[in-house]
C-alpha positions as CSV (number, residue, x, y, z in Angstrom):
1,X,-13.4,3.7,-20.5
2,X,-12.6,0.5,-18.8
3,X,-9.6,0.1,-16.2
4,X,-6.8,-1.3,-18.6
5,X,-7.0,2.5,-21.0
6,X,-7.2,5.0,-17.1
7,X,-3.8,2.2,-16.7
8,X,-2.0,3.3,-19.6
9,X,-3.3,7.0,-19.0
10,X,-2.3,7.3,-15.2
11,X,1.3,5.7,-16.5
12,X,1.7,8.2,-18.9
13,X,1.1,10.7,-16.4
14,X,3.5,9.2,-14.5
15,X,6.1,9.4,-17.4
16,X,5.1,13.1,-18.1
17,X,5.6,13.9,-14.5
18,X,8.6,12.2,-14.5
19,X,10.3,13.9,-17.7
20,X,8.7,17.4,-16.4
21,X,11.0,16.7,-13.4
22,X,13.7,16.2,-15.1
23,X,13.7,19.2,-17.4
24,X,13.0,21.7,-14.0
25,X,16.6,20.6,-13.3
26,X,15.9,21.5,-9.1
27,X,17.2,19.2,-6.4
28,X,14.9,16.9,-4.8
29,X,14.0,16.8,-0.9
30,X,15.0,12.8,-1.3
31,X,13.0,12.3,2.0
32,X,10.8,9.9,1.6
33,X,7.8,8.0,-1.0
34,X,4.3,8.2,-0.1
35,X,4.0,5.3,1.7
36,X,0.5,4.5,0.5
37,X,-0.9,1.0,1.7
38,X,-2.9,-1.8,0.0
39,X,-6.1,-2.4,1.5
40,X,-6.7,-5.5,-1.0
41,X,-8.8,-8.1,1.4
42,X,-5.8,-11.0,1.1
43,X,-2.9,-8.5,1.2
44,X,-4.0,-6.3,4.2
45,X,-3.7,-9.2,5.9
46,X,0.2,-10.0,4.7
47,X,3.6,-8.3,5.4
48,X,3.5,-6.1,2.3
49,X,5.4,-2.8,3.9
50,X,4.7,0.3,2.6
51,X,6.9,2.3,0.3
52,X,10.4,4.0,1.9
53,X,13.6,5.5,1.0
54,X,16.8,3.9,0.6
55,X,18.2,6.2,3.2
56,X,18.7,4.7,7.1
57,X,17.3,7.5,9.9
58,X,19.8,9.8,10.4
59,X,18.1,10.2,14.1
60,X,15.1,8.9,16.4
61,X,12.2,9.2,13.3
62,X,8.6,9.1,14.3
63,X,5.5,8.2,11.3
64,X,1.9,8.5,11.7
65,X,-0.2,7.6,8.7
66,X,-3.9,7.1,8.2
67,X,-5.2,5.1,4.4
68,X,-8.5,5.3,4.2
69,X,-10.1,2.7,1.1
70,X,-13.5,2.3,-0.5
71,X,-13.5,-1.7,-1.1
72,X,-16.2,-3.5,-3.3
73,X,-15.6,-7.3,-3.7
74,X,-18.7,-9.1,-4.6
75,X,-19.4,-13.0,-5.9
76,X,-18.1,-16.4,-6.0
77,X,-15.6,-18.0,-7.4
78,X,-13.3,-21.4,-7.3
79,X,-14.6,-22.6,-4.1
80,X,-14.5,-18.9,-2.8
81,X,-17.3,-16.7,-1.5
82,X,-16.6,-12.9,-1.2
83,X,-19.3,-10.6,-0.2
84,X,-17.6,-7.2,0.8
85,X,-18.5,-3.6,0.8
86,X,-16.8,-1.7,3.2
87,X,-14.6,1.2,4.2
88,X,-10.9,0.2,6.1
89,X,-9.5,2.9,7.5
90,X,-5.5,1.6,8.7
91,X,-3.4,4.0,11.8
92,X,-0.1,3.6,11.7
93,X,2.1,4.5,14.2
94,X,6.1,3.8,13.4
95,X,9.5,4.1,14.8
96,X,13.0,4.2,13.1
97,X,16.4,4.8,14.7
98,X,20.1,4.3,13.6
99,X,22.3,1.9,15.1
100,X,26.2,2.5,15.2
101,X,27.8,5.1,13.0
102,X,24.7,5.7,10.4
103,X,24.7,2.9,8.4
104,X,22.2,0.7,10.1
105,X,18.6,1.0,10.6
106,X,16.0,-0.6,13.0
107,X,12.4,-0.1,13.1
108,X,8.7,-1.4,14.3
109,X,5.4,-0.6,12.9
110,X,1.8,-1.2,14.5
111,X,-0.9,-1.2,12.7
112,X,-4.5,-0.6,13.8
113,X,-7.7,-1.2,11.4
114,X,-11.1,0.1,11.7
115,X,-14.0,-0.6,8.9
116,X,-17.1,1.1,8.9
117,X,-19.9,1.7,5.7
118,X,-17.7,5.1,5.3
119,X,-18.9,7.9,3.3
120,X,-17.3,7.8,0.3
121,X,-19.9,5.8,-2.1
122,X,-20.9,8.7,-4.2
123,X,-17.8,10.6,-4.0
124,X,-16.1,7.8,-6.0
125,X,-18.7,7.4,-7.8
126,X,-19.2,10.5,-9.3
127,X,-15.5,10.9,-9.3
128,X,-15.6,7.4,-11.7
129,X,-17.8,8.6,-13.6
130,X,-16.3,11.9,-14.4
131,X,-13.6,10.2,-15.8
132,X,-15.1,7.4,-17.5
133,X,-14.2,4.6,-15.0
134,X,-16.6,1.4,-14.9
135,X,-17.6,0.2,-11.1
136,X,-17.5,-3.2,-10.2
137,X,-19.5,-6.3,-10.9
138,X,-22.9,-5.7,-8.6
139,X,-22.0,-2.6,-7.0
140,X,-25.1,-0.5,-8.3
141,X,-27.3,-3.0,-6.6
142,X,-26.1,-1.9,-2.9
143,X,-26.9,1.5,-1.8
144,X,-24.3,3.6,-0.3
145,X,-22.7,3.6,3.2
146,X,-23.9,-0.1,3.3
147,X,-21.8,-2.4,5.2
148,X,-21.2,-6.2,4.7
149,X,-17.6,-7.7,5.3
150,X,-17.5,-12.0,4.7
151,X,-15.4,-14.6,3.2
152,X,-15.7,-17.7,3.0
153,X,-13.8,-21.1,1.4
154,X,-16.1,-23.7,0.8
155,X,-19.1,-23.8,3.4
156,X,-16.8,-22.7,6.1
157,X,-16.7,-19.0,7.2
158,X,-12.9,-17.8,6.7
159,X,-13.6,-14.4,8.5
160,X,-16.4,-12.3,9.1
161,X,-15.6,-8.4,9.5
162,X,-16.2,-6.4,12.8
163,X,-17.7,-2.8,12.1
164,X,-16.3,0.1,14.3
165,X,-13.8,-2.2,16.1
166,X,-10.6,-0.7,16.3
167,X,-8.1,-3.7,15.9
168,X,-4.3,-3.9,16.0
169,X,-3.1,-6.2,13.0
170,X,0.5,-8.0,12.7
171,X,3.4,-5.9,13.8
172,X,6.3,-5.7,11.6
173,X,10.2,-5.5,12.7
174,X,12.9,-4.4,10.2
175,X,16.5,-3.7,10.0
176,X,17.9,-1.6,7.2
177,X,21.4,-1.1,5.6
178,X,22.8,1.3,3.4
179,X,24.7,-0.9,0.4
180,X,26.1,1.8,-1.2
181,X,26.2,5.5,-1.2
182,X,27.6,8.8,-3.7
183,X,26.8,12.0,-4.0
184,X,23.5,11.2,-6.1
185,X,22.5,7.4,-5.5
186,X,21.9,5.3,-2.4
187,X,21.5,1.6,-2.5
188,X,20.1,0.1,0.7
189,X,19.0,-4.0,1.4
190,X,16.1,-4.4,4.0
191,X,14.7,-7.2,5.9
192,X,11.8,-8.2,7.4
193,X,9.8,-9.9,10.0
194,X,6.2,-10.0,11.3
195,X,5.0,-12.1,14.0
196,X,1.4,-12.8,14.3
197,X,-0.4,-10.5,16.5
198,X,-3.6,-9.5,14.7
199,X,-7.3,-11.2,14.6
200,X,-7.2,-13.4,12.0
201,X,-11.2,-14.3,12.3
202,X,-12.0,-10.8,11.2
203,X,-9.2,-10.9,8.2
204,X,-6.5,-8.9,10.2
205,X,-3.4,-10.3,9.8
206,X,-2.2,-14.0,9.4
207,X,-1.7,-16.4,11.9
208,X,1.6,-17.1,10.7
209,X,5.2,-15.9,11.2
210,X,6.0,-13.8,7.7
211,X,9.5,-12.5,6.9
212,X,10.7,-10.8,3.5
213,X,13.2,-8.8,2.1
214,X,13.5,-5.7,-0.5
215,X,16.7,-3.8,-2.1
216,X,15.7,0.0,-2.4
217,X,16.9,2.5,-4.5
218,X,16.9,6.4,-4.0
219,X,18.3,8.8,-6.9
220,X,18.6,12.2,-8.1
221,X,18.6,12.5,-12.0
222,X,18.2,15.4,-13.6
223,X,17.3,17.2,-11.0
224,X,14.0,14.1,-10.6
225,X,14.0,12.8,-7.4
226,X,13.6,8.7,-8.5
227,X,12.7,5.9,-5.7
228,X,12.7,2.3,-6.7
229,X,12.4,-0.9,-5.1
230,X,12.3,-4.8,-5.4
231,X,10.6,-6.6,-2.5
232,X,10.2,-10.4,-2.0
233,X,7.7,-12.2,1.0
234,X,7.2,-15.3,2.4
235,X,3.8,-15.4,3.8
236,X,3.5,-19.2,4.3
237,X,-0.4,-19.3,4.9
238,X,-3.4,-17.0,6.1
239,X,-5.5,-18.9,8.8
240,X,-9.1,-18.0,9.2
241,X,-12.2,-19.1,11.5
242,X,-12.7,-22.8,10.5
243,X,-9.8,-23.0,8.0
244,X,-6.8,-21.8,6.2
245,X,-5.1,-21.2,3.0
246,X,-1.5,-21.8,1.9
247,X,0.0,-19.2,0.1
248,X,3.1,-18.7,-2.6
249,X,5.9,-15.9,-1.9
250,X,4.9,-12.3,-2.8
251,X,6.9,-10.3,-5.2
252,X,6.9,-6.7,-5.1
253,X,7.9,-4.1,-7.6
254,X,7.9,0.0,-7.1
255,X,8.6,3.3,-9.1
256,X,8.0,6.7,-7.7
257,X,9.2,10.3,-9.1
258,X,9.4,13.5,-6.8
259,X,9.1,17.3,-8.1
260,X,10.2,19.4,-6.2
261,X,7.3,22.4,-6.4
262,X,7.9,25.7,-4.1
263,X,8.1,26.4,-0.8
264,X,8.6,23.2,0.3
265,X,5.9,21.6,-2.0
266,X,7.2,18.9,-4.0
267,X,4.5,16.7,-5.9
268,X,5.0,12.9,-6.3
269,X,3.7,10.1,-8.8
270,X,4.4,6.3,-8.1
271,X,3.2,2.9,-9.1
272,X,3.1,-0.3,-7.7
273,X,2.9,-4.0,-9.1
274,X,2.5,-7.0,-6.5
275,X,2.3,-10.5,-7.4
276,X,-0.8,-12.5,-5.9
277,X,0.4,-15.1,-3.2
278,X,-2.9,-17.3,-4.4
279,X,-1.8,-16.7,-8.5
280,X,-2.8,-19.8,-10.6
281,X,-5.0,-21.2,-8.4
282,X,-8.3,-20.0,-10.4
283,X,-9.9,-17.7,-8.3
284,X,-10.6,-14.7,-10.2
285,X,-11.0,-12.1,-7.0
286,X,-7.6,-13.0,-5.6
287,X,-5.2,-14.3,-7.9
288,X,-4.5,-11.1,-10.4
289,X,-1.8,-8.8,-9.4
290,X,-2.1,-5.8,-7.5
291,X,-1.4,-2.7,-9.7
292,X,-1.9,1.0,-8.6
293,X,-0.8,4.5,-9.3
294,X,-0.5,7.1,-6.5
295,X,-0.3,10.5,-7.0
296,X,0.2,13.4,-3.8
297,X,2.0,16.3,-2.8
298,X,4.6,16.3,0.1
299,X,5.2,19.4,2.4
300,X,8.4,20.0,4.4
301,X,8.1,21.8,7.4
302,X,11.3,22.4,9.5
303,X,11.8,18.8,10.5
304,X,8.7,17.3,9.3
305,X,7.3,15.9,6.3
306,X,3.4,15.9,5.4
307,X,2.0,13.8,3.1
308,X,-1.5,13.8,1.3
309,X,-2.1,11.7,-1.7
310,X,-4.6,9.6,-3.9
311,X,-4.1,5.8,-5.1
312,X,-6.5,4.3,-7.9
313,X,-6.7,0.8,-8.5
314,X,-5.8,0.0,-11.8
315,X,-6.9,-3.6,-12.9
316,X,-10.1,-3.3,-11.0
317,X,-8.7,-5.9,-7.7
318,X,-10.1,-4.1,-5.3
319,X,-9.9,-1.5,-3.1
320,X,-11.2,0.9,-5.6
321,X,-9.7,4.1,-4.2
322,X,-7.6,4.8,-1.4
323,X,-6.9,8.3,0.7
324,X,-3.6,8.6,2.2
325,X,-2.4,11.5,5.2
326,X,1.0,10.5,7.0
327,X,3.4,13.2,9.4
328,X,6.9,12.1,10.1
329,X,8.5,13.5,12.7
């Protein structure tokens, strides 16, 4: 089964989970979406925040999340070289607080990346396989745990990867306001900015000052917790060792369903759809949309919220699988 049919099957999941929700009739938590990452090799280095709730932080909020990605890019293509198989584990460590009487929201997130040759080769593989999933292009000619980690535009090396380096990539600022409230909807408006404070030669971050903006939705109907959101960024370039590239504005689209379980389980399904900043431009490994489906269970625990979850890659862009933990606090 190629990636287009596990698409439509993982959205039907989706759908099913969603309408199951709805006929349990219970109240959703409404905390908070997985806030799953994408460890694509252009977008990790891009403002592309995580998923979130529409509701501001009703106090001083603390997150720490780890996404952990198996990545497999291989080939050339339009005056591109990729040759990339890897493991990208991302920390995150970020901090929300109100401002005034609720309605307001400020926030900073730092990000630290680490890539390795991992350990989870034959794991997805064997998982792939059990459910009829094609690799990639080339990736039964590497063995497992191998590392390699280079890109490069033209004959000029754009970055070359640094194995077991910890390294902090672009800090992102926000400010977040709550549009509109009732008893079951919450419209909020968020903006965005992200100066460049990460190593561009080894492909984390930018070089460039990035800003952005998203309207998010949180619901309860039916008893379905329902998050949405619509997202656009300005990335204006990516620079690189001995060049850069000039890139178009990101958009961003997001649907996630919460049921709640028992005992403070509640499982969770979402999908994600992100325009390419480098679309129409030819280049086969970067200018396809990113589309995944991410699937997890949440437990609440007094005052804080784990997260565990899985996100697939679902039009075969690369990373191919991606582990996500987070706490908030």
């Amino acid at each position: 089964m190629k990636r287009f049919p596990l698409a439509a099957a993982l959205f039907g999941m989706t759908l099913m989970a969603t309408a199951t929700a709805a006929w349990a009739g219970q109240e959703p938590s409404l905390n908070a979406p997985l806030r799953s990452r994408n460890h694509h090799p252009i977008f990790v280095s891009l403002l592309n925040p995580p998923p979130e709730e529409a509701e501001v932080a009703p106090k001083l909020t603390w997150d720490l999340a780890i996404n952990h990605s198996s990545i497999f890019v291989m080939g050339a293509n339009n005056s591109w070289y990729i040759h990339m198989d890897k493991e990208l584990t991302e920390y995150d460590l970020s901090l929300r607080a109100p401002l005034g009487i609720g309605k307001l929201e400020v926030g900073v997130e730092v990000p630290v990346f680490v890539s390795s040759a991992g350990f989870l080769d034959s794991l997805v593989r064997n998982y792939h396989s059990l459910i009829g999933v094609e690799g990639y292009n080339y990736q039964d000619h590497f063995p497992d745990d191998f590392y390699v980690d280079k890109l490069y535009k033209g004959d000029r090396i754009f970055h070359l990867g640094r194995e077991g380096r910890a390294i902090q990539g672009d800090v992102t600022l926000w400010l977040k306001g709550e549009m509109y409230k009732d008893r079951d909807y919450l419209l909020s408006f968020q903006a965005f900015v992200q100066p460049p404070t990460g190593d561009t030669n080894a492909g984390i971050g930018s070089g460039f000052w990035e800003y952005g903006a998203r309207a998010l939705a949180s619901g309860n109907i039916q008893g379905a917790g329902v998050y949405m959101m619509l997202g656009v960024y300005a990335p204006g370039g990516m620079k690189g060792i001995e060049d850069e590239e000039v890139l178009k504005p990101i958009y961003n689209g997001f649907a996630g369903f919460e049921w709640i379980l028992w005992d403070g389980w509640a499982f969770l399904a979402q999908i994600t759809a992100t325009t390419s900043p480098m679309a129409g431009d030819g280049n086969d490994f970067f200018s396809k949309p990113w589309i995944d489906s991410t699937f997890g269970f949440k437990k609440v625990m007094g005052d804080s919220i784990l997260s565990i979850a899985l996100s697939e890659n679902l039009n075969q862009t690369a990373p191919d699988f991606t582990i996500h933990i987070s706490l908030r606090m």
